[in-house]
LOLOGU-93877 format. One line per 10 residues: number of its first residue (from 1); their letters; for each residue y, x, z of C-alpha. Coordinates in steps of 0.5 Angstrom, whole numbers, plus 500, padded with zeros to 3 digits. Last residue first. Layout:
N
NUM	A	Y,X,Z ~ ...
//
This chain:
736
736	XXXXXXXXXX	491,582,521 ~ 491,574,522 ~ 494,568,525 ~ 493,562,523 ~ 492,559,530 ~ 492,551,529 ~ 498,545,531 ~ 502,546,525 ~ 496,545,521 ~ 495,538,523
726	XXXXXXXXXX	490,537,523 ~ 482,540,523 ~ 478,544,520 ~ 483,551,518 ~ 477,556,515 ~ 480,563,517 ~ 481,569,511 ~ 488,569,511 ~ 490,568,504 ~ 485,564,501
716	XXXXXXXXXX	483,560,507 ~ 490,558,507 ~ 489,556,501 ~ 483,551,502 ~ 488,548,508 ~ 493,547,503 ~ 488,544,498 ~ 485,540,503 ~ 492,537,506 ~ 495,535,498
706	XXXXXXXXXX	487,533,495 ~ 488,526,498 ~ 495,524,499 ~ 496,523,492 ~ 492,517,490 ~ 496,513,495 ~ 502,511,491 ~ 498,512,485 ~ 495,506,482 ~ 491,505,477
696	XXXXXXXXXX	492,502,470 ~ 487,501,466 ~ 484,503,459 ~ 482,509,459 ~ 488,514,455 ~ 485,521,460 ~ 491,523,464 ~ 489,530,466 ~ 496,533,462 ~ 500,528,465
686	XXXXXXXXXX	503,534,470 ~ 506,533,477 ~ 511,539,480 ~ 512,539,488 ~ 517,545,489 ~ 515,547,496 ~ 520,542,502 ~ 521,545,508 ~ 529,546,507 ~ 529,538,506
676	XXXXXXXXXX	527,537,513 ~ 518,534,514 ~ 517,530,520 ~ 516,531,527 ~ 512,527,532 ~ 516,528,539 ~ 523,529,537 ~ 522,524,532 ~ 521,519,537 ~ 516,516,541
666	XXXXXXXXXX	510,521,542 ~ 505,520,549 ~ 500,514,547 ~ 498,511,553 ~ 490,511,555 ~ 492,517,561 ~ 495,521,556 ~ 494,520,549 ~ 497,525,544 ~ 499,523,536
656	XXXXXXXXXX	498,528,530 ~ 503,529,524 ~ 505,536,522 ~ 502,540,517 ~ 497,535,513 ~ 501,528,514 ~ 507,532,512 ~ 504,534,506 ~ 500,527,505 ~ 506,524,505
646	XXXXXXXXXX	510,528,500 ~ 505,528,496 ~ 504,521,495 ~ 512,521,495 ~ 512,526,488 ~ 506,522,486 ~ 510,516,487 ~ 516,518,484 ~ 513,520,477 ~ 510,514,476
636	XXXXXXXXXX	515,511,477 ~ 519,515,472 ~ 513,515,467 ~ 514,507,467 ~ 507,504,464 ~ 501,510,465 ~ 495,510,462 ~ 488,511,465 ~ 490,513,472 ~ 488,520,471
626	XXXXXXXXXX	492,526,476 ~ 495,532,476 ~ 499,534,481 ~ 502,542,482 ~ 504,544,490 ~ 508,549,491 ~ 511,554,497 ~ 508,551,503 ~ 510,555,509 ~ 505,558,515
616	XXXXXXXXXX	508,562,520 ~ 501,565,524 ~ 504,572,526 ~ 501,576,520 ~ 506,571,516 ~ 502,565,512 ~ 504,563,504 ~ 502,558,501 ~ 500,556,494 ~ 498,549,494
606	XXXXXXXXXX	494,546,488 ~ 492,539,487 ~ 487,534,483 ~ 488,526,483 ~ 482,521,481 ~ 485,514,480 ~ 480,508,481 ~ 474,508,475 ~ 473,512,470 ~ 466,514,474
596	XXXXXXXXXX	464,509,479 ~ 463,510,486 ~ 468,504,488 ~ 473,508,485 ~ 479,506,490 ~ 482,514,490 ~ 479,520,487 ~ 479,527,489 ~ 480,534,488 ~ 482,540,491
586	XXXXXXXXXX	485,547,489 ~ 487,552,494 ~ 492,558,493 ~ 494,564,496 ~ 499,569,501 ~ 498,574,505 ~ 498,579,501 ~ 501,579,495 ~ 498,573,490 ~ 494,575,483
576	XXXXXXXXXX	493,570,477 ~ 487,565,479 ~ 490,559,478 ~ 498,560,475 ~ 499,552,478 ~ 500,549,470 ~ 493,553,468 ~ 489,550,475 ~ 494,542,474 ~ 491,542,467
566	XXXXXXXXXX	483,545,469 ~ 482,540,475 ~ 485,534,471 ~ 481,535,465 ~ 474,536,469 ~ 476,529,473 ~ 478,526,466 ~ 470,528,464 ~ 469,521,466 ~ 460,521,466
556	XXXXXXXXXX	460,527,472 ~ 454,531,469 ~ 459,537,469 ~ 462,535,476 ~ 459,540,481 ~ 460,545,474 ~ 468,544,475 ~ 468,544,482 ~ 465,551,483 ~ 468,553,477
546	XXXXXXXXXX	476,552,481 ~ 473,555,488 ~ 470,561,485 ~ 464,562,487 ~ 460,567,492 ~ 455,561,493 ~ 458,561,501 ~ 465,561,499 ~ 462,555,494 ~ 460,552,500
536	XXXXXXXXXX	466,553,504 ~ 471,549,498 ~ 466,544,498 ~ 467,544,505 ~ 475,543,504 ~ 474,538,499 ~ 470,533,504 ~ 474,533,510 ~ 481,533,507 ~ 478,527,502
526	XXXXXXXXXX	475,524,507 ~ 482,524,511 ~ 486,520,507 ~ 480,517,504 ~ 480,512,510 ~ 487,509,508 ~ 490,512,503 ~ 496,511,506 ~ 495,508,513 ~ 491,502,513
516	XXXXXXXXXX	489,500,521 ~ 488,502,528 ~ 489,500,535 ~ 488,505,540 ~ 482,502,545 ~ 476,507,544 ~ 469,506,545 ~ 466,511,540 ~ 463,508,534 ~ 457,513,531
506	XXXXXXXXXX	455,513,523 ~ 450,516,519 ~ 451,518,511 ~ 445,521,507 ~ 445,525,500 ~ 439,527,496 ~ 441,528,489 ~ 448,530,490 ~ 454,529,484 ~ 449,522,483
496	XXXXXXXXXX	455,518,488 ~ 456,521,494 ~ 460,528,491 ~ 463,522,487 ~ 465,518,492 ~ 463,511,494 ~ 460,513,501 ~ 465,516,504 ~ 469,510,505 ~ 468,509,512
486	XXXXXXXXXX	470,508,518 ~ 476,504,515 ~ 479,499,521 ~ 477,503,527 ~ 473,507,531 ~ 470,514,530 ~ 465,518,529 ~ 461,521,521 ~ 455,524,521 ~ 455,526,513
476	XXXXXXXXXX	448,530,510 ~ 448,533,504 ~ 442,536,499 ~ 442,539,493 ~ 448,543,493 ~ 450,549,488 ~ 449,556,490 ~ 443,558,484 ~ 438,559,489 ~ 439,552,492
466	XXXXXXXXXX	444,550,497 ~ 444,545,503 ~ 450,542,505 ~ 452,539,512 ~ 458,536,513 ~ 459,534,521 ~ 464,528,521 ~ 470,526,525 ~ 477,521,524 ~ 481,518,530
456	XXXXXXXXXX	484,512,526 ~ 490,512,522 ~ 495,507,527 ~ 496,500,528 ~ 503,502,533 ~ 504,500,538 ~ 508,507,541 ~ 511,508,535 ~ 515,502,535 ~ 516,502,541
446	XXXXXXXXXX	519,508,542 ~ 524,506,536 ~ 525,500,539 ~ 522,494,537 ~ 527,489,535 ~ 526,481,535 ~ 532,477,531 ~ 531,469,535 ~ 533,463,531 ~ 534,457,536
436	XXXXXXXXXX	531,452,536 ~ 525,453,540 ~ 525,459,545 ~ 518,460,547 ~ 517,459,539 ~ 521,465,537 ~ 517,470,543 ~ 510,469,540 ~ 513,468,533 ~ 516,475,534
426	XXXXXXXXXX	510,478,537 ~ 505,475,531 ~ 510,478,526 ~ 509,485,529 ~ 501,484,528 ~ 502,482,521 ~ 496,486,518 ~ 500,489,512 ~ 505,491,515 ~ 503,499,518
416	XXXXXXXXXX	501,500,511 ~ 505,505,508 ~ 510,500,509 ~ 517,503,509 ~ 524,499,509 ~ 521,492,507 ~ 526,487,503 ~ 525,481,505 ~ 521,476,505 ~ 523,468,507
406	XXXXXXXXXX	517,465,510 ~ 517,457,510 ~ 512,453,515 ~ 513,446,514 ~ 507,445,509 ~ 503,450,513 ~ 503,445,519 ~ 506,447,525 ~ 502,449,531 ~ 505,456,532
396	XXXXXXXXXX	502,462,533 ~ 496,459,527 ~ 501,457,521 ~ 505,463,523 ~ 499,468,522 ~ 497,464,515 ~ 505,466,513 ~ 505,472,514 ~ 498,473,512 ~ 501,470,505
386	XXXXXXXXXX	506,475,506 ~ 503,481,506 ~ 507,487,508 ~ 512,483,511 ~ 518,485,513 ~ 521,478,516 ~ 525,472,515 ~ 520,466,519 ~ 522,459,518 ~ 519,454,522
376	XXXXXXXXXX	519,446,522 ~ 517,440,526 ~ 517,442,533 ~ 523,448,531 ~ 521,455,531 ~ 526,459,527 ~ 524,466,527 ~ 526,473,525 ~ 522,480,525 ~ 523,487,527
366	XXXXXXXXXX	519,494,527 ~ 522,500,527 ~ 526,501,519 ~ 524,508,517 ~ 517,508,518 ~ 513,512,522 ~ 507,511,520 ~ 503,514,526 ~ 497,518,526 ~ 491,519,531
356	XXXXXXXXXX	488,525,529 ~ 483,528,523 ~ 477,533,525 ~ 472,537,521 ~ 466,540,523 ~ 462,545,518 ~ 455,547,515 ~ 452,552,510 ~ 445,551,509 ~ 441,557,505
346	XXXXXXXXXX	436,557,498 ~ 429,557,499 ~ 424,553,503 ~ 425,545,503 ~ 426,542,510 ~ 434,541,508 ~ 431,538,502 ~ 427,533,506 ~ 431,531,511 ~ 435,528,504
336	XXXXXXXXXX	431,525,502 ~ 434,521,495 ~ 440,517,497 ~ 441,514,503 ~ 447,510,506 ~ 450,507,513 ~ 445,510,516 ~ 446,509,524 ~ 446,515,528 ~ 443,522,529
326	XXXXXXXXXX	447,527,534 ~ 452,533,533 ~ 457,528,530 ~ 458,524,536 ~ 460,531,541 ~ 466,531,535 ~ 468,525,537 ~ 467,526,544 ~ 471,533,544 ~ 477,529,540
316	XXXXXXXXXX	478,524,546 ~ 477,529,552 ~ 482,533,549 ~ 487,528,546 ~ 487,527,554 ~ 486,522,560 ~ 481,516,555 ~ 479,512,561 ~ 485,509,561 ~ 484,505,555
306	XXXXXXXXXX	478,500,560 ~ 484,497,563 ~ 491,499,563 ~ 494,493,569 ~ 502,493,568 ~ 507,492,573 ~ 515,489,570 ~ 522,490,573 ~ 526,489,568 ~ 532,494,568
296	XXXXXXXXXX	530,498,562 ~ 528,490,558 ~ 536,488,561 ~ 539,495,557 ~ 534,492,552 ~ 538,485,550 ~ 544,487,552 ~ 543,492,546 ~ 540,486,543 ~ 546,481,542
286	XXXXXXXXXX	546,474,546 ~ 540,476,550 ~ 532,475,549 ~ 528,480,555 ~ 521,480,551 ~ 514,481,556 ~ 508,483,553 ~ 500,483,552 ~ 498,483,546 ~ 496,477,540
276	XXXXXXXXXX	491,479,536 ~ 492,480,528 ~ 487,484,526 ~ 483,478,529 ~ 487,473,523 ~ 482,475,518 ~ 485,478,511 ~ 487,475,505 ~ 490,469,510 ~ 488,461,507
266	XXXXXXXXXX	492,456,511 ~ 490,451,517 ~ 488,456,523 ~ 489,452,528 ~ 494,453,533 ~ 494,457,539 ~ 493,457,546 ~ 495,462,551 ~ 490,468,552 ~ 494,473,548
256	XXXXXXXXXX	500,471,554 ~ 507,473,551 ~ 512,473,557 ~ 519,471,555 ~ 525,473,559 ~ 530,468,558 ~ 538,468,555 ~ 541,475,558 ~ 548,476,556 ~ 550,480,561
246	XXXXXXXXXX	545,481,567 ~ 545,475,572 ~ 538,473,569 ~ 535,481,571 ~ 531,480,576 ~ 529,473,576 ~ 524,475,571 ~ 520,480,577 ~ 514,481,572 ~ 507,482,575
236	XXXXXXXXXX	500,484,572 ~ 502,484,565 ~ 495,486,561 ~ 491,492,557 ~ 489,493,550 ~ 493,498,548 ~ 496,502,554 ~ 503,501,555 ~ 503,493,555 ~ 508,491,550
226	XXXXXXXXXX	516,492,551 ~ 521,488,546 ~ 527,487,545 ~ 530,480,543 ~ 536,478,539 ~ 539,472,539 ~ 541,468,533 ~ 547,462,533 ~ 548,463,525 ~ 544,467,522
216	XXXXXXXXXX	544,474,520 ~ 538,478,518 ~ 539,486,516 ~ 534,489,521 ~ 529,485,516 ~ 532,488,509 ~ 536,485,505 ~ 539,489,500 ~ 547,489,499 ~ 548,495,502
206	XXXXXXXXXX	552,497,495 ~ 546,503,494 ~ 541,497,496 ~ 544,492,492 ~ 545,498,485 ~ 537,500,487 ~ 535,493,486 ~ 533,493,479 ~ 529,499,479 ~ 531,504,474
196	XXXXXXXXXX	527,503,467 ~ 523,508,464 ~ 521,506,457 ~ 515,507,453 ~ 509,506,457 ~ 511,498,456 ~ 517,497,454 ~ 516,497,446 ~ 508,495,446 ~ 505,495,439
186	XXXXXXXXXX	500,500,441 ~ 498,495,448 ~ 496,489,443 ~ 500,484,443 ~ 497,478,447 ~ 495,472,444 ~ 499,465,444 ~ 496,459,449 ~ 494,453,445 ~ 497,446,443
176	XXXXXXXXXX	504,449,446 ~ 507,444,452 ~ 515,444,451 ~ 520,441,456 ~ 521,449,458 ~ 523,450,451 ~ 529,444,451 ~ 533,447,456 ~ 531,454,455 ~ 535,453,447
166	XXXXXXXXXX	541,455,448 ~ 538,460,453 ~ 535,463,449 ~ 540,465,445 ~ 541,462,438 ~ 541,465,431 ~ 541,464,424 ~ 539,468,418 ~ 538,463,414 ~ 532,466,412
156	XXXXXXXXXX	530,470,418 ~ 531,465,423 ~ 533,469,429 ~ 532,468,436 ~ 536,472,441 ~ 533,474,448 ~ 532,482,446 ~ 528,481,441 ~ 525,473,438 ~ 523,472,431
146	XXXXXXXXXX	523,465,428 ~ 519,464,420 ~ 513,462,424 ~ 515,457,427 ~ 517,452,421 ~ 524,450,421 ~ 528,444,422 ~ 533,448,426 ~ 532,444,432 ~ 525,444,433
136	XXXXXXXXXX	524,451,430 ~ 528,453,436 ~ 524,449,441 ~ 518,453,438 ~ 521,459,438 ~ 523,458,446 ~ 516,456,447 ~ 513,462,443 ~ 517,467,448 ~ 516,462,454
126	XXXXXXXXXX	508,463,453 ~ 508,471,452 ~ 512,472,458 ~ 508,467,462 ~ 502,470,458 ~ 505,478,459 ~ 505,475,467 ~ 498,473,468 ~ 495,479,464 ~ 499,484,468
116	XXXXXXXXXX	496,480,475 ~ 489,481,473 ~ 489,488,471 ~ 492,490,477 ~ 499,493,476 ~ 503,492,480 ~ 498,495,486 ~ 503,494,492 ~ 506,490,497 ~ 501,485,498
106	XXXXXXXXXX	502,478,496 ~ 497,478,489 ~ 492,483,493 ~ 489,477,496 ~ 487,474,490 ~ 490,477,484 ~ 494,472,479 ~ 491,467,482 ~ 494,468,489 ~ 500,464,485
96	XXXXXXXXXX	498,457,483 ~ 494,457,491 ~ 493,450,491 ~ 501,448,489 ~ 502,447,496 ~ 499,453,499 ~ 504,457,493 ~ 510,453,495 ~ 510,455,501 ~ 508,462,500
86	XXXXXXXXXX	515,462,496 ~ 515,468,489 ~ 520,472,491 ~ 525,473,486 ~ 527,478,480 ~ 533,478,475 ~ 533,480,468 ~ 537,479,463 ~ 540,487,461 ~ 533,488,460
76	XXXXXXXXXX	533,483,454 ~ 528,479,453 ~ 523,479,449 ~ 518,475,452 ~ 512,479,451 ~ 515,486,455 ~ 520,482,459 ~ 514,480,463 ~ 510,487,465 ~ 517,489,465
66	XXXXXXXXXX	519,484,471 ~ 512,486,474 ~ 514,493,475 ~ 521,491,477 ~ 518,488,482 ~ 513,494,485 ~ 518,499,485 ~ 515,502,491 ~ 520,501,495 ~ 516,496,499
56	XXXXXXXXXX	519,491,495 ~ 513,485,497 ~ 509,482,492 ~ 509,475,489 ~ 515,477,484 ~ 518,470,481 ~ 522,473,474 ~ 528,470,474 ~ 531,471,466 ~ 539,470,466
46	XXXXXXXXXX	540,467,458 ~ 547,464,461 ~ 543,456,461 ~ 538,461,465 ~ 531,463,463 ~ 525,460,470 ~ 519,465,470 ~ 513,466,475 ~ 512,458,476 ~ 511,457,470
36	XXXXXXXXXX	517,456,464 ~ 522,453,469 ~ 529,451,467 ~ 529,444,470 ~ 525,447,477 ~ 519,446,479 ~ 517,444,486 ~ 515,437,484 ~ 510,440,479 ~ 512,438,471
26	XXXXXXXXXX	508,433,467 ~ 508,437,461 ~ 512,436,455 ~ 510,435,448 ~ 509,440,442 ~ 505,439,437 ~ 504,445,432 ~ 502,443,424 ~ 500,449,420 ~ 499,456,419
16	XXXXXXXXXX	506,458,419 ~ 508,452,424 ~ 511,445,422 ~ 513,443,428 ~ 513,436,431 ~ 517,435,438 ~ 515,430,444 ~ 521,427,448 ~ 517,422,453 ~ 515,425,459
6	XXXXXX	521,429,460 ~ 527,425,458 ~ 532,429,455 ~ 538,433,458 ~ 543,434,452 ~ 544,441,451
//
């Protein structure tokens, strides 16, 4: 097709109820001739590129939003391409793509936002009815009589047909009079039908994906990194002349958390002090293994601070549990609370739980390149959140935001340690001391470990108070503890009319270890907290736990919660006979609900474990039931609640951080055990609780909620012994 001009051609159409003028719009200077919007480009070869703004953390995020726009632009799947949609170009065009979603819109996740799937069936829907336009244009046809599937354009008279990208040239050119309606979700075909695999499984089977630890650029360093052992604490000394004569070694950087910085000049979805600079010193060689062997032989002192005070996990967990037994500041109250627990009658059933320190732990140890030249940077990174890469990059540099550019790789595990760009921060620290070079820095896997922004240190004390008919009519929650989510308890059902008189208190200790998301954040270890003593007041009513819950949740205005508990108790055997020794647990919970019924992702599992009399645990099988509204890949679906699960099982049994004189003790695997295959139950997720609402929640982190409660509520089944705290590898549960 001939190239037109763009600011002159303008087409005439007649459509089914009318005349439609279609005229060209005046194109960005960023965009590109085959350009529909910024999401979406329709190649000459038919080739659809979907601009995907999140992050592939391996949870499918991208082809999730390539269906989204497949379904209304009726393209073929075979067609589809996807791309990271540029930060750069989202500050220069005054945030074209944030507004699909806000701060969520760069996240590695929640592809299925009701604002983000709105945006891209409208881009989907908008091409489509260009590319019909442009094809009635050039047939000479009104509109309405071209159908468009499976990226051919049909006249249904003639019986005629172009591919789209015969036409795509000429659509692109092409501005409607208004935007087309959206299907209505029963004609979807793609859609909660089908259950594509995600594109980029062949790249990374191949190894053809790119991943951070992946980048190779010509002239790159590498760099190994060491941060002060003790978070929070200062380099005091460094001998740097040490080890410039090793082989390979380039420089040794210090980053200083006290230097000076640019100013914050772009838009970040989060503050930037999350993203605090620490003490450190990074060795830069010709490769990293050179790199690292200089860091070993670096000679380096360092000043620990106020974390040294902390000498052991013991000493930790009891003040956090000393904080629970004292009033503190009221983060909510409902009702009167103290009232209730004064009122004669009825029996008062109390318990102390505790969660540790958690790390990550992901595949790919932490790492990032940068390129820092005085008028440019390039950054090739991990990013969980690329829009506060970007802004962080913006800040440690100087460099104005419209010269610095994120290059977003593939992400080898999330789970929330990247969302905060602390690990960018370190690398554009040490980049910028050696400009113009591009320098790879690698986090050991000690490091990695040892630095990590990790689940906080978790307590409370649960105190119920119990009417004559066993049911609670009064709780009190004195939670300790410091970190980025302390709360979160308060938007819970049993939080939110479920309990009449309900009263959260709160106390912050002085810790220093650095925290932040970790899967499920604050909710990870609420719902362990909060199902487990459900769990004990319905032992004390002399209730079974599965009816205890299900007249809790009979005024509940989202009968979901009902359907989800009663599906996964039929599909798991629930109250059928178990040998000795063994039993089962149910728990409930619901992930970002803001305490509102038919709201977030209500998620109800049920454990059967077996317990040796000498204590040995084994998890036999966990069944899933969940409610996200309604589903659009039952495939994904599926692997998310069976990873959720995987993770909360893992987080429950094993995973607990030790600290010793301020440092974090665990580096490596062989420290902080992780789940083998042969210690996998069968893990069986049900659709039967699945309510039809109109929304699409998510579910990666839904499921790491009632997995450690269900398990520890089993344990008590079969033993007899209540299991307070995690992980439970750690605990006695022994029993005769």
């Amino acid at each position: 097709m001939n190239r037109l001009n763009r600011r002159t051609f303008v087409v005439s159409a007649l459509a089914a109820g009318g005349g439609l003028t279609l005229s060209i719009s005046d194109a960005h200077a960023t965009r590109t001739a085959d350009e529909f919007t910024p999401w979406l480009t329709i190649g000459s070869d038919d080739t659809v590129t979907v601009r995907v703004a999140t992050p592939e953390i391996g949870n499918g995020a991208m082809t999730q939003c390539a269906m989204t726009v497949a379904e209304e632009l009726g393209c073929a799947w075979s067609h589809i391409r996807t791309e990271f949609a540029p930060v750069n170009r989202n500050y220069m065009e005054g945030d074209t793509f944030g507004k699909a979603d806000d701060y969520l819109v760069y996240f590695g996740g929640r592809s299925t936002g009701a604002l983000r799937m709105e945006t891209l069936l409208q881009a989907g829907a908008s091409a489509r009815e260009r590319l019909k336009a442009a094809a009635a244009a050039r047939w000479k046809v009104p509109v309405g009589e071209i159908e468009a599937d499976e990226s051919v354009l049909t006249h249904r008279v003639s019986g005629r047909t172009l591919r789209y990208g015969e036409v795509a040239a000429l659509a692109a050119n092409v501005t409607l009079a208004h935007e087309p309606a959206l299907k209505p979700q029963a004609q979807w075909t793609l859609l909660g039908k089908a259950a594509p695999s995600k594109l980029n499984n062949a790249d990374i089977v191949m190894g053809k994906a790119q991943y951070g630890m992946d980048v190779r650029l010509p002239g790159m360093l590498y760099a190994a990194l060491m941060q002060a052992p003790v978070q929070g604490g200062r380099l005091q000394w460094v001998d740097a002349e040490a080890v410039r004569g090793m082989p390979g070694v380039h420089s040794v950087v210090v980053v200083d958390p006290t230097e000076p910085r640019g100013p914050r000049q772009a838009k970040a979805p989060f503050t930037l002090d999350y993203s605090a600079p620490q003490s450190a010193v990074a060795v830069v060689a010709d490769h990293y293994w050179q790199a690292r062997k200089a860091l070993e032989a670096l000679p380096v002192v360092w000043e620990a601070g106020d974390g040294a005070q902390w000498k052991t996990t013991d000493q930790l967990k009891t003040a956090a549990l000393e904080a629970c037994e004292q009033p503190s500041k009221v983060e909510k109250s409902v009702g009167d609370a103290e009232a209730a627990f004064a009122t004669p009658g009825g029996r008062t059933v109390e318990a102390a739980y505790l969660t540790p320190y958690c790390d990550h732990a992901t595949m790919e140890p932490l790492n990032g390149t940068a390129l820092v030249a005085k008028d440019r940077v390039d950054v090739w990174h991990p990013a969980q959140q690329t829009q506060m890469t970007f802004a962080i990059a913006v800040e440690e540099t100087g460099v104005p935001p419209q010269n610095v550019h994120i290059h977003q790789t593939f992400v080898g595990g999330g789970f929330g340690r990247r969302v905060f760009g602390d690990d960018v921060r370190m690398v554009l620290a040490v980049a910028r001391k050696v400009p113009g070079r591009p320098v790879h820095v690698i986090w050991s896997r000690e490091e990695s470990m040892r630095q990590g922004r990790y689940r906080p240190l978790q307590a409370v004390k649960l105190t119920a108070r119990l009417a004559d008919d066993g049911m609670p009519v009064a709780l009190r929650a004195r939670y300790s503890g410091r970190g980025l989510f302390p709360m979160g308890m308060s938007d819970t059902a049993l939080m939110s009319g479920l309990i009449p008189n309900v009263r959260i208190e709160s106390a912050t200790l002085p810790l220093h270890i650095l925290t932040g998301p970790y899967r499920g954040p604050g909710y990870n270890s609420h719902a362990f907290f909060l199902e487990s003593f459900i769990d004990e007041c319905a032992a004390a009513a002399g209730a079974d736990p599965l009816d205890y819950r299900l007249r809790l949740l009979a005024k509940w205005p989202d009968p979901a919660w009902a359907k989800c508990l009663q599906t996964v108790a039929k599909e798991s055997g629930w109250g059928e006979r178990t040998p000795r020794g063994e039993g089962r647990g149910i728990a409930i919970s619901n992930w970002s609900m803001g305490g509102k019924p038919r709201a977030g992702t209500t998620c109800a599992a049920v454990a059967r474990v077996a317990v040796t009399p000498q204590g040995e645990l084994s998890v036999k099988q966990i069944d899933v039931a969940f409610d996200c509204g309604r589903i659009v890949n039952r495939d994904a679906v599926l692997a998310q609640l069976e990873g959720g699960s995987v993770f909360g099982l893992n987080m429950s049994l094993n995973e607990a951080l030790n600290i010793e004189n301020g440092r974090i003790v665990e580096g490596n695997f062989h420290e902080y055990p992780m789940l083998r295959m042969a210690d996998m139950p069968k893990i069986r997720c049900h659709f039967g609780g699945l309510s039809g609402h109109d929304r699409f929640t998510e579910l990666g982190e839904p499921p790491v909620g009632p997995v450690g409660p269900a398990i520890a509520n089993a344990i008590f089944a079969a033993t007899g012994k209540r299991i307070r705290q995690t992980p439970f590898r750690n605990q006695d549960l022994a029993w005769s």
